[in-house]
Backbone bond lengths (Angstrom), bond angles and torsions (degrees), N, CA, C in turn:
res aa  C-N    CA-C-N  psi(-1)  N-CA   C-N-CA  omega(-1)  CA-C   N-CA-C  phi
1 X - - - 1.432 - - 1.538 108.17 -
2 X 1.700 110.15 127.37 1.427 93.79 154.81 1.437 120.98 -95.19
3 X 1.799 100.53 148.09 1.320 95.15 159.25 1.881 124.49 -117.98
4 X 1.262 107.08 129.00 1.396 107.01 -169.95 1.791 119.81 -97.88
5 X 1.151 111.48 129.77 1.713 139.44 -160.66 1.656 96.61 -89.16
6 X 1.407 144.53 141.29 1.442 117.63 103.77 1.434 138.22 -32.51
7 X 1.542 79.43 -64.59 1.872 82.98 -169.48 1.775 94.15 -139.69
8 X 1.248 104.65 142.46 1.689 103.15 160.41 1.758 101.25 -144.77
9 X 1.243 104.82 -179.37 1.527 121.95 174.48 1.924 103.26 -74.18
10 X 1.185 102.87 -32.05 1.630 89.37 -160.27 1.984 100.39 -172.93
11 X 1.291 120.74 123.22 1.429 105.21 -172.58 1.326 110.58 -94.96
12 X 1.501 101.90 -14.37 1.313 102.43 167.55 1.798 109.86 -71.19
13 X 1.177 122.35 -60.17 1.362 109.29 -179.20 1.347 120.09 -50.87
14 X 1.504 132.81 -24.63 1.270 145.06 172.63 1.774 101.53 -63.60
15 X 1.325 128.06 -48.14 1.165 127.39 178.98 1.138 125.08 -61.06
16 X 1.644 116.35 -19.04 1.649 108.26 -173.77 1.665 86.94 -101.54
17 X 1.276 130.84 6.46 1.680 113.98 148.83 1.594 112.23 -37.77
18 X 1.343 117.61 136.42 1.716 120.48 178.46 1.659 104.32 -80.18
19 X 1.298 112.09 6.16 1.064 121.08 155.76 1.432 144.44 -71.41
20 X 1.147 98.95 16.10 1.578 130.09 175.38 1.721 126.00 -153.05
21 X 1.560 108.87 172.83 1.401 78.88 -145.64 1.705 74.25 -136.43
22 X 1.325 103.86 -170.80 1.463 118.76 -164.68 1.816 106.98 -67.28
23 X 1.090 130.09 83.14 2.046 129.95 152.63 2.047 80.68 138.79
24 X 0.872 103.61 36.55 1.631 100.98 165.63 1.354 128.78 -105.46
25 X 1.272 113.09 133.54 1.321 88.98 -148.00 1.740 86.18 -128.97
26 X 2.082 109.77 139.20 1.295 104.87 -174.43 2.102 90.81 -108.41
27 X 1.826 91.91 158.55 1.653 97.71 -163.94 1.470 70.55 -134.98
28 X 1.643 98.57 157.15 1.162 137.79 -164.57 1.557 114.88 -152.48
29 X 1.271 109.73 112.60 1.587 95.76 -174.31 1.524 106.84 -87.03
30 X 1.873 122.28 -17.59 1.426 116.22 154.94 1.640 97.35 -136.74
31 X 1.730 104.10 161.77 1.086 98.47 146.03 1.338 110.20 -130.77
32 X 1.185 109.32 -175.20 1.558 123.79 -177.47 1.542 128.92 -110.06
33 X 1.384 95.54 -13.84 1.700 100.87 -178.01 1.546 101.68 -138.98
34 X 1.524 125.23 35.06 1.230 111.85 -172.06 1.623 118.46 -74.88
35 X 1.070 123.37 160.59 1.579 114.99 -160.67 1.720 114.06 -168.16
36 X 1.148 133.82 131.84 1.226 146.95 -170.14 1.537 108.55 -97.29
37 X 1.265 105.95 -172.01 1.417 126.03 -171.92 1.494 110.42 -51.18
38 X 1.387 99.37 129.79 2.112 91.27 171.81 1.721 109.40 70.92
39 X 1.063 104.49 18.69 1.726 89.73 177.44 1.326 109.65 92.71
40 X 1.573 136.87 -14.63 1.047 120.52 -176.09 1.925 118.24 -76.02
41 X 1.617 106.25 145.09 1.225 84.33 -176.03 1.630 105.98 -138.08
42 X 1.180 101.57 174.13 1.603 108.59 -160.54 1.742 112.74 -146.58
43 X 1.241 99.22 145.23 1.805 107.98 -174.12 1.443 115.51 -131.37
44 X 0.979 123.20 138.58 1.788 131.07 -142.60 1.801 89.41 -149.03
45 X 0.942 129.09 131.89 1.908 148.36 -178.18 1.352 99.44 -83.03
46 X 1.361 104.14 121.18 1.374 108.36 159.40 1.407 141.89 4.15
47 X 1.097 154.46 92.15 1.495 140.57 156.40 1.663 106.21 97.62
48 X 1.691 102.63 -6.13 1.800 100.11 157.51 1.129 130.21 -143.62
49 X 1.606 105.72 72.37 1.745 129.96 148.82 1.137 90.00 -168.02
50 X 1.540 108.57 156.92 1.313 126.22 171.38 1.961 106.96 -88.36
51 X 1.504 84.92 145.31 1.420 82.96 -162.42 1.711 96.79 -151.33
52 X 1.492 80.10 87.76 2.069 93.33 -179.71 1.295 112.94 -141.96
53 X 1.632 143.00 160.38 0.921 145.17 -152.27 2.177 92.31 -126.25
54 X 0.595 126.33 158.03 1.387 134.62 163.39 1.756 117.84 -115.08
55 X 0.898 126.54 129.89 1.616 129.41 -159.89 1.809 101.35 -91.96
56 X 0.951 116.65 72.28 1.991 100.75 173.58 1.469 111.61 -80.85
57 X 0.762 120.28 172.94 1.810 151.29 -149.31 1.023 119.40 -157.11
58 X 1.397 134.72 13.87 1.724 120.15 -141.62 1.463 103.21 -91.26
59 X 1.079 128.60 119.23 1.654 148.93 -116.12 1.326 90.32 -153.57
60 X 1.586 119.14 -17.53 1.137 131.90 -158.14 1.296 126.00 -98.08
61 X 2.014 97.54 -13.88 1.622 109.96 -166.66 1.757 74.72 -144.02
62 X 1.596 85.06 147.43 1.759 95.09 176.15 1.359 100.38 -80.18
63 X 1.407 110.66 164.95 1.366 137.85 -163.80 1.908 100.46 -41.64
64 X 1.173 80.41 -68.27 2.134 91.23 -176.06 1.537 113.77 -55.27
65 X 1.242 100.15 -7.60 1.921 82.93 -173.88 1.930 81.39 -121.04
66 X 0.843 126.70 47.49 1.659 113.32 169.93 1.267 108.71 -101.55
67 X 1.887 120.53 -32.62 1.348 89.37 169.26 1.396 136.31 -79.98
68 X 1.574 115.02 28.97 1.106 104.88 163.84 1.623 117.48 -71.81
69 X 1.190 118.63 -27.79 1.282 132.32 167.21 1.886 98.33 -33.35
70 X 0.876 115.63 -54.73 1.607 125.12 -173.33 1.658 110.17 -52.34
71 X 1.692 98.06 -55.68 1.462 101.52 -173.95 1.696 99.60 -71.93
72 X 1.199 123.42 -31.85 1.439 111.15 -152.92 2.097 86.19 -74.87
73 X 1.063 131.55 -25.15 1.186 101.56 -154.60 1.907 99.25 -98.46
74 X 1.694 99.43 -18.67 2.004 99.80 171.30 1.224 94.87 -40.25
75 X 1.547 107.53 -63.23 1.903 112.77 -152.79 1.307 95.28 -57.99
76 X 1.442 154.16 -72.95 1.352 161.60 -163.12 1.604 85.09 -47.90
77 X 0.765 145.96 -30.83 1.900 127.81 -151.80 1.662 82.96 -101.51
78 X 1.101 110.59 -51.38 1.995 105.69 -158.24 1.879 96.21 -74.64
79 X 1.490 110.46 -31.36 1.587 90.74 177.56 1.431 91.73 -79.60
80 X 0.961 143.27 -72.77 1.671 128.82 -159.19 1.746 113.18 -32.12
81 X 1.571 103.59 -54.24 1.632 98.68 162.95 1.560 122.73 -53.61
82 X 1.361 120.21 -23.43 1.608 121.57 -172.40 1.696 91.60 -77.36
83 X 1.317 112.03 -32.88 1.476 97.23 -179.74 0.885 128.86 -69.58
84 X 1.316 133.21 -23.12 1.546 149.40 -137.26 1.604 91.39 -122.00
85 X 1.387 120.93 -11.16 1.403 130.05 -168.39 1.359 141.56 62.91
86 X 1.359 100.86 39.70 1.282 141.09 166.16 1.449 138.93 -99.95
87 X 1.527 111.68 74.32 1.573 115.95 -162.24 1.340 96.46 -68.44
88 X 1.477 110.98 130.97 1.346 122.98 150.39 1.326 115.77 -148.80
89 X 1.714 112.90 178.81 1.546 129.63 -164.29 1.369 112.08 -108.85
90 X 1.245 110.63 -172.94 1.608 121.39 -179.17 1.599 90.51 -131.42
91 X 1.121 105.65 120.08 1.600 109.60 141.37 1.544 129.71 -102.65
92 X 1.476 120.96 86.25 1.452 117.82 -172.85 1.604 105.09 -59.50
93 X 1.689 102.59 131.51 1.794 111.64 29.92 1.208 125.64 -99.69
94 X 1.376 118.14 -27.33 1.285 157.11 149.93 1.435 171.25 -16.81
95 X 1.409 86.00 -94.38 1.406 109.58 -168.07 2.031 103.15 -90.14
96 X 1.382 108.44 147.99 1.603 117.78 148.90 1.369 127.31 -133.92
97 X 1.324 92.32 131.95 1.885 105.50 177.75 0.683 99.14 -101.31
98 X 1.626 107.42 161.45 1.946 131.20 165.51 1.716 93.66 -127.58
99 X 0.950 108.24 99.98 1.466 124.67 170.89 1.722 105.69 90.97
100 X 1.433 116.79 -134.61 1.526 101.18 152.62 1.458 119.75 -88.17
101 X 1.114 135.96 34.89 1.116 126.39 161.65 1.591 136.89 -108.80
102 X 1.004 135.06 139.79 1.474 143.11 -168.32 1.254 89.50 -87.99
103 X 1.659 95.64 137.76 1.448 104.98 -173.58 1.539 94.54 -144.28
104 X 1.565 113.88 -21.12 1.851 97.73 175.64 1.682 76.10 -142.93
């Protein structure tokens, strides 16, 4: 299910509400407190970036092997961009740029 926001503080903090359930994903057309790894934080304008959290569960892989979940979906995002013709990188754990810019 999606669920769609105007505005929130954070969709990730909205997502670990038990009010959602495992591949749900909350959208936000802004937020206000969005923020990355370690405290770092970041602000994105209204209505241009997508700015949603996806809810996993994976119940399916023991604790230690889940972040593969992480790597499997960088690699899937930078080849899908290589297709579309968009070279970009991985910065683990994480993050991908297309040039210097952060884009996931």
């Amino acid at each position: 299910m999606i669920y769609h926001k105007q505005t929130t503080q954070s969709t990730n903090d909205d997502a670990r509400s038990n009010e959602y359930n495992h591949l749900d994903v909350v959208w936000a057309e802004w937020q206000s407190a969005g923020r990355g790894q370690r405290g770092h934080v970041w602000h994105s304008r209204e209505g241009e970036n997508l700015t949603f959290s996806v809810v996993l569960t994976p119940t399916f892989l023991p604790i230690i092997e889940q972040f593969l979940l992480s790597e499997i979906v960088a690699l899937s995002l930078v080849d899908t961009l290589r297709e579309y013709g968009i070279e970009s990188r991985i910065k683990w754990t994480n993050d991908i740029y297309a040039g210097d810019n952060k884009i996931v």
